[in-house]
C-alpha positions as CSV (number, residue, x, y, z in Angstrom):
1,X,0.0,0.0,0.0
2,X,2.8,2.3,0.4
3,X,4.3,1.7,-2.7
4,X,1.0,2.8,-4.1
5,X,0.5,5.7,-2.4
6,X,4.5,6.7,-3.0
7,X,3.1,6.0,-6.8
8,X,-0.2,8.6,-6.8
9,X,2.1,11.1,-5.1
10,X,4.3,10.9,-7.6
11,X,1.9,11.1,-10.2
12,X,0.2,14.3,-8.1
13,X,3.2,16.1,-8.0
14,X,4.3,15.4,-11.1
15,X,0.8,16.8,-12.6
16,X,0.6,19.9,-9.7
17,X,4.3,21.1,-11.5
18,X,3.1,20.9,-14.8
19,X,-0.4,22.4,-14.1
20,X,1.6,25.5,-12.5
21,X,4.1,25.8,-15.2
22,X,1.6,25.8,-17.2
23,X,-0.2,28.6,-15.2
24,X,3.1,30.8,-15.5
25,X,4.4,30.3,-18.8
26,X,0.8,29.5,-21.2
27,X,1.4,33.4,-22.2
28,X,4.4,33.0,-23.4
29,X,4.9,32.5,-27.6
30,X,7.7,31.9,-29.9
31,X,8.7,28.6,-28.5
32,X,8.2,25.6,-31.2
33,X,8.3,22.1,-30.9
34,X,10.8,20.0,-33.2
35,X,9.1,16.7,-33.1
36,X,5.3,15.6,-33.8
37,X,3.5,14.3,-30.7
38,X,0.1,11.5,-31.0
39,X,-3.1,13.2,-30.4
40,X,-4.5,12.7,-27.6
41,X,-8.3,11.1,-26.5
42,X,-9.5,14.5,-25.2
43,X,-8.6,15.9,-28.6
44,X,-4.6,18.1,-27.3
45,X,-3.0,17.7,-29.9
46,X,0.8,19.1,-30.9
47,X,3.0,19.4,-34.0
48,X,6.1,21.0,-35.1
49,X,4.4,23.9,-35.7
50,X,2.8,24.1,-31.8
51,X,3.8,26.8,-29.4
52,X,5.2,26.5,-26.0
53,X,0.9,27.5,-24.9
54,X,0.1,24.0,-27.1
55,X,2.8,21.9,-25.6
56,X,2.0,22.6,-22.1
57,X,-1.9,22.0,-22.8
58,X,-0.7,19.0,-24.3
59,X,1.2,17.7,-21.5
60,X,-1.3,19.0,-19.0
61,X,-3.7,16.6,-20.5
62,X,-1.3,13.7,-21.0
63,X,-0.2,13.6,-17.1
64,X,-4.5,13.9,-16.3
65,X,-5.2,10.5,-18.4
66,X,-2.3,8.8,-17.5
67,X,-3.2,8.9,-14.0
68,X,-6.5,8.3,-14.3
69,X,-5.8,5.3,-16.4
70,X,-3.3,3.9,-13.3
71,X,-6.4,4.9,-11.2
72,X,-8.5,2.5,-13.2
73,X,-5.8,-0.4,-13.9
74,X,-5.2,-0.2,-10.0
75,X,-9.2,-1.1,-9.6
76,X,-8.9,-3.7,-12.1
77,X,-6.0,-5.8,-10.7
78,X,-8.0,-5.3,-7.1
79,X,-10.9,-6.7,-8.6
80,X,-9.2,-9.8,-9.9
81,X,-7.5,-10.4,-6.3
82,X,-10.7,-10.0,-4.8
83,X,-12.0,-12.6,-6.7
84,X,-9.2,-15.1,-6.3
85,X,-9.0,-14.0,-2.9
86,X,-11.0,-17.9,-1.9
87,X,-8.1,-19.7,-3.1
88,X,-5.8,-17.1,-1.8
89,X,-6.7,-15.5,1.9
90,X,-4.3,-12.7,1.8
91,X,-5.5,-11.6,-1.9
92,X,-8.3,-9.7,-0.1
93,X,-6.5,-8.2,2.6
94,X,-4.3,-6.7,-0.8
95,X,-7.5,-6.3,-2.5
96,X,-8.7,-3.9,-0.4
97,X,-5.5,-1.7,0.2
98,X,-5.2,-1.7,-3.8
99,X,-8.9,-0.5,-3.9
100,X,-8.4,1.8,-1.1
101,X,-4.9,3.4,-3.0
102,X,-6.8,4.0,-6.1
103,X,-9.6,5.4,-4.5
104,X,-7.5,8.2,-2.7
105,X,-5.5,8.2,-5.9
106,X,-8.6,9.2,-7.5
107,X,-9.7,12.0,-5.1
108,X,-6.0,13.4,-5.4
109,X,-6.3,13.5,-9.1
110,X,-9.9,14.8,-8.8
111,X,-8.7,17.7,-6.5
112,X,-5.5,18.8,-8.4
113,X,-7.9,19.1,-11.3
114,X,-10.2,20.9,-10.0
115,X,-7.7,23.8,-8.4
116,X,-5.4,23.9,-11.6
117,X,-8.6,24.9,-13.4
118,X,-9.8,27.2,-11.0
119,X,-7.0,28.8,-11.5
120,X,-6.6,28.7,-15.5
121,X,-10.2,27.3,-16.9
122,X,-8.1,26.8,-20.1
123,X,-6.2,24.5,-19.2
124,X,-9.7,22.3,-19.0
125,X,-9.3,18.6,-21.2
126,X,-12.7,19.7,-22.4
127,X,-11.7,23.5,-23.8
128,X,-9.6,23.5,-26.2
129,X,-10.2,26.8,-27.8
130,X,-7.0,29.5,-27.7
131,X,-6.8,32.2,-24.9
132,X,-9.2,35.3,-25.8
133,X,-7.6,38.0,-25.6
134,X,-8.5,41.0,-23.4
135,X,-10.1,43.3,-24.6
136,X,-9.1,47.4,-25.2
137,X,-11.1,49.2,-22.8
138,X,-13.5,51.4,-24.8
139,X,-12.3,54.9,-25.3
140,X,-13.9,57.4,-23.4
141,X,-15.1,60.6,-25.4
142,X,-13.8,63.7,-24.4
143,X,-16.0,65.7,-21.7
144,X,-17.8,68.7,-23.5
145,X,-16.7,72.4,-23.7
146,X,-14.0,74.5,-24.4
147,X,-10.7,73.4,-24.7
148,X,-7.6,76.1,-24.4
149,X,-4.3,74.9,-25.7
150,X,-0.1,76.4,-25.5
151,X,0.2,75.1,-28.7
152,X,-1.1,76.2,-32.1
153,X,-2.6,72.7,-33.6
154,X,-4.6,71.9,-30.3
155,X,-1.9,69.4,-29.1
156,X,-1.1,68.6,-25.7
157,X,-3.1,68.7,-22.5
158,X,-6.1,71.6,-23.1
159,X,-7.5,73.3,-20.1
160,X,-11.0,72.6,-20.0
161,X,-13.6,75.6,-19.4
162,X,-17.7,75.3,-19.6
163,X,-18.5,78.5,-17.9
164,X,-17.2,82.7,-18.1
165,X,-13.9,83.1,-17.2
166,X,-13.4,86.9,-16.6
167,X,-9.8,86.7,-16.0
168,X,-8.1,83.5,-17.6
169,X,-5.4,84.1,-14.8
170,X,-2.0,82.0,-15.8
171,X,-3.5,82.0,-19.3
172,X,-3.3,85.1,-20.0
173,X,-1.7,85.7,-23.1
174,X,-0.5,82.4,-23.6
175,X,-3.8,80.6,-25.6
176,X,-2.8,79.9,-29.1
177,X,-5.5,77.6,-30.4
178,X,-8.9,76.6,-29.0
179,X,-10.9,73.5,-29.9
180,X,-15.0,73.5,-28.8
181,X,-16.2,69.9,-27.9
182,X,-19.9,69.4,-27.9
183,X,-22.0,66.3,-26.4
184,X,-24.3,65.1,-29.0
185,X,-26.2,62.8,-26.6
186,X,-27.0,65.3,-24.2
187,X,-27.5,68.1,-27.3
188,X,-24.5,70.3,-25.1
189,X,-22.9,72.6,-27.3
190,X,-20.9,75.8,-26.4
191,X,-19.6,79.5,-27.9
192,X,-17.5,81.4,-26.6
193,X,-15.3,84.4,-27.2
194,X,-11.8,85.2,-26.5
195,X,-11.3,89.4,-25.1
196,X,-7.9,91.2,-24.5
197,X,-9.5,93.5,-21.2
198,X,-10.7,91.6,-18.3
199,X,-14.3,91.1,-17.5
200,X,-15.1,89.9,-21.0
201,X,-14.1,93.2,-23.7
202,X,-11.5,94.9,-25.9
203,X,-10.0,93.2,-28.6
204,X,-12.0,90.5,-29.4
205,X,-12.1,87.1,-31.3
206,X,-15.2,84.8,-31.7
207,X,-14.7,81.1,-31.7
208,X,-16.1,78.8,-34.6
209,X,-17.8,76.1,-32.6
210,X,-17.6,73.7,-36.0
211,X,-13.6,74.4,-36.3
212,X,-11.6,71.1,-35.2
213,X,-8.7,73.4,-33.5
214,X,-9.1,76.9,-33.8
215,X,-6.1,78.8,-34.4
216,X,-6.2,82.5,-32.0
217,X,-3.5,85.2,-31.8
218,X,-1.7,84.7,-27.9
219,X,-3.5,88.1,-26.4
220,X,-6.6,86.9,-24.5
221,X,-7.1,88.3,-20.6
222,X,-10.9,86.8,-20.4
223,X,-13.4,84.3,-22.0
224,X,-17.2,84.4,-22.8
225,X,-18.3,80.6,-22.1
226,X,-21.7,79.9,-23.1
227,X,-24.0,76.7,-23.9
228,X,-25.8,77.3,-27.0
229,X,-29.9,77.3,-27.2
230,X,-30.8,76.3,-30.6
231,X,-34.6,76.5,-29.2
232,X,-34.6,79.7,-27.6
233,X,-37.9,81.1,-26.3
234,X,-37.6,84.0,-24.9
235,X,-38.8,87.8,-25.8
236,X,-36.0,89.5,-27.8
237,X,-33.9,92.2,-27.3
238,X,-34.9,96.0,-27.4
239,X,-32.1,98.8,-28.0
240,X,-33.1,102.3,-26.7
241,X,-31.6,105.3,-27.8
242,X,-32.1,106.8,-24.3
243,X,-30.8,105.3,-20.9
244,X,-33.1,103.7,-18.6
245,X,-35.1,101.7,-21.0
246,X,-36.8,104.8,-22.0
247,X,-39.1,104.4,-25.2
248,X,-40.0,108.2,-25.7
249,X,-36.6,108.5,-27.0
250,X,-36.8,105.9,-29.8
251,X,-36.6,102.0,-29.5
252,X,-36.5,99.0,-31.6
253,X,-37.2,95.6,-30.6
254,X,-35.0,92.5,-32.4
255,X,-37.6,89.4,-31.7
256,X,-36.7,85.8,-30.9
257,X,-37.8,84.8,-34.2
258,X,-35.2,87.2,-36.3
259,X,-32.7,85.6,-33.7
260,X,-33.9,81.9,-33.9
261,X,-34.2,82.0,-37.7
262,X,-31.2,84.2,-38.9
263,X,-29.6,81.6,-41.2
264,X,-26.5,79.2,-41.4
265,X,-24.7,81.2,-39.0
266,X,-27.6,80.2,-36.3
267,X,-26.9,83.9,-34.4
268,X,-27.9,86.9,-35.0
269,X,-25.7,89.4,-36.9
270,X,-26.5,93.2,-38.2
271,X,-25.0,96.1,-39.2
272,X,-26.4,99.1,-37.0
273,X,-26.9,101.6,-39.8
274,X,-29.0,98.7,-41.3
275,X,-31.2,99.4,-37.9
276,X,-33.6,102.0,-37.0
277,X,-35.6,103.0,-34.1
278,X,-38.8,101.8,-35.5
279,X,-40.0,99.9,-32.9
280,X,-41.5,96.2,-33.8
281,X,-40.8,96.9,-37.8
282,X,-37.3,96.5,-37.2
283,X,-37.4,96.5,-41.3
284,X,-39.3,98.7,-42.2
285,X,-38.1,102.4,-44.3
286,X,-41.9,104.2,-43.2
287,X,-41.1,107.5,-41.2
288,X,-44.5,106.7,-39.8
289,X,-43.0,103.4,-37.8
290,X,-39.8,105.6,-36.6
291,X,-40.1,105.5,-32.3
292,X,-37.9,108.7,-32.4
293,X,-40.0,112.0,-31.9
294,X,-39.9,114.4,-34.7
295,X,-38.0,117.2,-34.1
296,X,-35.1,114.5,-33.0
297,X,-35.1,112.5,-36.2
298,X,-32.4,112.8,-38.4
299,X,-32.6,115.1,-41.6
300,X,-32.3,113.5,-44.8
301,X,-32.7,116.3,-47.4
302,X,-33.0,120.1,-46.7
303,X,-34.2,122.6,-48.8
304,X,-32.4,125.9,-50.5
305,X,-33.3,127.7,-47.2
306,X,-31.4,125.5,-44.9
307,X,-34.8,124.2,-43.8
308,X,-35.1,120.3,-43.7
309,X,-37.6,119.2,-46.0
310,X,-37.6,115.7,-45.6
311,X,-36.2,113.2,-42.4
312,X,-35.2,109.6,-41.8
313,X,-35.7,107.6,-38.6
314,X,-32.0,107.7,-37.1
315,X,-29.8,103.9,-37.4
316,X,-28.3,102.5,-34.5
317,X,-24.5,103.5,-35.1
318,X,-22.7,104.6,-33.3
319,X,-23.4,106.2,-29.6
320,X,-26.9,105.9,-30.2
321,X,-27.6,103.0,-28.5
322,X,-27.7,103.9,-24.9
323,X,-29.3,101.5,-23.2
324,X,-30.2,97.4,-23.8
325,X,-33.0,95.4,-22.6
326,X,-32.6,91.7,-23.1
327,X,-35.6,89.8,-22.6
328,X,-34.5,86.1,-22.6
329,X,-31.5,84.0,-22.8
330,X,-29.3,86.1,-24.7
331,X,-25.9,87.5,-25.1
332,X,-25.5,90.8,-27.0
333,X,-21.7,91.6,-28.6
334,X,-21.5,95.4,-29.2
335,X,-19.0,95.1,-32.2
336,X,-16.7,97.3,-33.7
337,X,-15.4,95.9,-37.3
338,X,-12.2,97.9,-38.3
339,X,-11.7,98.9,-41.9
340,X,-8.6,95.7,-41.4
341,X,-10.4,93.1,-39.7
342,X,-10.9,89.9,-41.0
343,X,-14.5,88.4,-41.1
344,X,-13.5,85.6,-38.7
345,X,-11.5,87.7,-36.5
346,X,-9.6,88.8,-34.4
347,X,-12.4,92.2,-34.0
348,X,-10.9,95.7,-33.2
349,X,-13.6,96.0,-30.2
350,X,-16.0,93.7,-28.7
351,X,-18.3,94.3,-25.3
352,X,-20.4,91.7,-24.0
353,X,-23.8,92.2,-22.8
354,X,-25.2,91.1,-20.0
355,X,-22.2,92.2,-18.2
356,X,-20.8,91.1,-14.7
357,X,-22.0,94.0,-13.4
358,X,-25.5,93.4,-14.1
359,X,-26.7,91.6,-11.2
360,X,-30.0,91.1,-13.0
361,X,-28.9,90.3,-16.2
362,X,-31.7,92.2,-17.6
363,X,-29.1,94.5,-19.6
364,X,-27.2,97.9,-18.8
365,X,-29.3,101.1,-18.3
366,X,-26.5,102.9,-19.5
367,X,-24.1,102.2,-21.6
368,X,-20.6,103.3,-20.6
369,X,-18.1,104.5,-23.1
370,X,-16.1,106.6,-21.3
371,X,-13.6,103.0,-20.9
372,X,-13.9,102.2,-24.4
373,X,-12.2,105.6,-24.9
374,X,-9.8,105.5,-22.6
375,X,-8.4,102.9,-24.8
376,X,-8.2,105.2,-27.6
377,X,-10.1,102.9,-29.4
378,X,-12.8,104.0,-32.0
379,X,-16.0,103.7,-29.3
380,X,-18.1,103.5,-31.9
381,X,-19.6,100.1,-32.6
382,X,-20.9,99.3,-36.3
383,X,-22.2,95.6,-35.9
384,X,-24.6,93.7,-33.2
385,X,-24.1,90.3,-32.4
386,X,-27.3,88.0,-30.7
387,X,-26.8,85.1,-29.4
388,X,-29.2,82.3,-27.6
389,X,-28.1,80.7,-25.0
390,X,-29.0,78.1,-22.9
391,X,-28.1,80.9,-19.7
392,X,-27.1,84.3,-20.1
C-alpha cells in the first residue's frame, strides 16, 4: 500500500508542477516544438508547428489521463484479487489496500484538477479553444466644452472651461489655439469668445464652434463661455436710444424669431446703420413706424433755405444705443469691425452684454463708453451680435 501511495504522489506532484508551469508560462509565444506528438483522447493535440501555450496543454492533458488510467488499472488488478481471494486469503487483505490506493489516488487527481482549473479554466481537457484576448477598454469621449491649448494645432493637455472666465489668470496671453467639444447625446454645445481686457471686452475674437482646433493670436485676458440654445424662447432684445429703458426716446425691438431663424450662422448678426428705431418693424423704411419723436429724427434732405424738408428715422450707429433690454436668454456683442479686420477675426472692439456688473442680467441702463475711450479705441460700434443661450 505504500508503494501505491508513494506511486499517486508521484503522479500528483508530477501533474501539480506541470499544471503550475503551465499557469506561469501559457502566455508566453515563440517557442516551437521539433518533433510531432500522438493526439490525444480529449482531442490536445501538438505538431512541429505548436507553441510552447500547445505543448503545455498537451502535457497537461497527457499527465491527467495517464493517471486516471493507473487509477483504473489499479481497480482492475483489485478486482481480480478479490476474486481469487478464496483460493488465496491474503489476496483480499491486498485487494482492499489496492482498492483503497486508487480510490484516494482518485480523489488526489480529482482535486488537483479541479484547483489547476480554478486557476486557469483553459487548461480544461474539455476546452480546447486558444486564450481570448483582453479586450481594449473602450475609449472614453472627451467631456464637452471649451478646450484652451499652448500650442497652435490643439496638441497637448487643453485646459477645460464650460462657464465665463473673466480673468483666464496664468493663461493670459498664452492661448494659441482653442478647440469646442460638444456632447451630441446630451445636445450640449458651447460659444464662446476670446477678449484682451478683463471682464469679457476689448480686442476681441469669436470662436467657430464647427472648427476642429481653432487657431487664435496669444492676447486673450478673459473668455465668454456659453451653452448654445438652438430653441430659444424667450422675448428679444430691445435697443433704446435713451438710458433707462426709456421708449419716448426711440426703440426697436429685435424678436426671438429674427434671432432663432437668422440663417447658417444660427446667431444673429447686423450692421447698425442697417437698424432704425422703428419699434416692432425692425425692417421697415416708413417714417410713420420711426419710435424717435420728430424734431429728434435725423434730416435726410434740406431745402435751398437751410430748412429740412424731408427726415429719416436715425440707425443705431454709433453712440446711439444707450441703453439694452434683453428679454430672454441672450448674449448681445456690441461690435466694432475695423476697416482691417478679418471676417472671422480677431475684431478691433468687442463688449459683452449682459455684463458682470448686471446683477439682474436684464441689460445695462446705460451704456458706458467713457472705458472704451480711454483705450483710444474708436468707441463706436458698427455691428450687433445676438446670441441664444442656454443661460445668459
Amino acid at each position: 500500500m505504500k508503494k501505491i501511495h508513494k506511486k499517486f504522489l508521484a503522479v500528483f506532484f508530477i501533474v501539480f508542477f506541470i499544471g503550475i508551469a503551465g499557469f506561469f508560462y501559457l502566455p508566453a509565444k515563440g517557442v516551437t516544438l521539433e518533433v510531432e506528438y500522438p493526439k490525444l483522447q480529449t482531442g490536445a493535440t501538438v505538431t512541429s508547428s505548436s507553441d510552447l501555450t500547445q505543448y503545455l496543454k498537451y502535457v497537461f492533458d497527457f499527465g491527467i489521463s495517464i493517471g486516471f488510467l493507473l487509477v483504473f488499472l489499479s481497480l482492475t488488478w483489485a478486482g481480480v484479487l478479490y476474486l481469487v481471494s478464496p483460493a488465496s486469503p491474503e489476496a483480499v487483505a491486498k485487494a482492499r489496500d489496492r482498492a483503497g490506493g486508487a480510490i484516494s489516488g482518485l480523489l488526489i487527481l480529482a482535486l488537483l484538477y479541479l484547483i489547476i482549473t480554478t486557476i486557469n479554466p483553459q487548461l480544461n481537457v474539455f476546452n480546447l479553444d486558444p486564450l481570448e484576448p483582453i479586450p481594449p477598454a473602450p475609449e472614453q469621449p472627451p467631456e464637452a466644452g471649451v478646450y484652451f491649448y499652448n500650442s497652435t494645432d490643439c496638441s497637448g493637455t487643453g485646459d477645460l472651461n464650460t462657464s465665463n472666465a473673466d480673468d483666464l489668470g496664468g493663461l493670459k496671453n498664452k492661448i494659441n489655439s482653442v478647440k469646442i467639444v460638444p456632447n451630441d447625446a446630451t445636445d450640449t454645445y458651447y460659444v464662446s469668445v476670446l477678449y484682451d481686457v478683463f471682464n469679457r471686452w476689448g480686442k476681441c475674437q469669436y470662436i467657430n464652434p464647427n472648427a476642429d482646433c481653432f487657431p487664435v493670436a496669444p492676447f486673450s485676458a478673459s473668455a465668454s463661455i456659453h451653452k448654445y440654445d438652438f430653441n430659444p424662447d424667450g422675448e428679444g432684445v430691445y435697443l433704446y436710444r435713451k438710458s433707462f429703458f426709456n421708449e419716448n426716446g426711440g426703440w426697436v425691438k429685435i424678436s426671438n424669431s429674427l434671432i432663432k431663424n437668422s440663417g447658417s450662422e444660427e446667431m444673429y448678426v447686423e450692421g447698425l446703420n442697417n437698424l432704425k428705431f422703428t419699434g416692432n418693424s425692425t425692417n421697415s423704411s416708413n417714417i410713420d413706424d420711426c419710435t424717435v419723436p420728430k424734431d429728434e429724427q435725423a434730416c435726410e434732405k434740406y431745402d435751398k433755405n437751410g430748412i429740412c424738408a424731408e427726415k429719416t428715422c436715425p440707425d443705431l450707429s454709433g453712440e446711439n444705443i444707450s441703453s439694452i433690454k434683453i428679454s430672454g436668454d441672450y448674449i448681445v456683442l456690441l461690435i466694432y469691425f475695423g476697416p482691417s479686420d478679418e471676417s472671422e477675426g480677431t475684431w478691433t472692439y468687442c463688449q459683452e452684454f449682459p455684463t458682470k456688473d448686471d446683477a439682474n442680467k436684464e441689460g445695462p441702463n446705460q451704456i458706458k463708453w467713457e472705458p472704451i475711450r480711454n483705450t483710444g479705441q474708436t468707441p463706436d460700434p458698427n455691428y450687433i451680435m445676438i446670441i441664444p443661450v442656454v443661460e445668459k
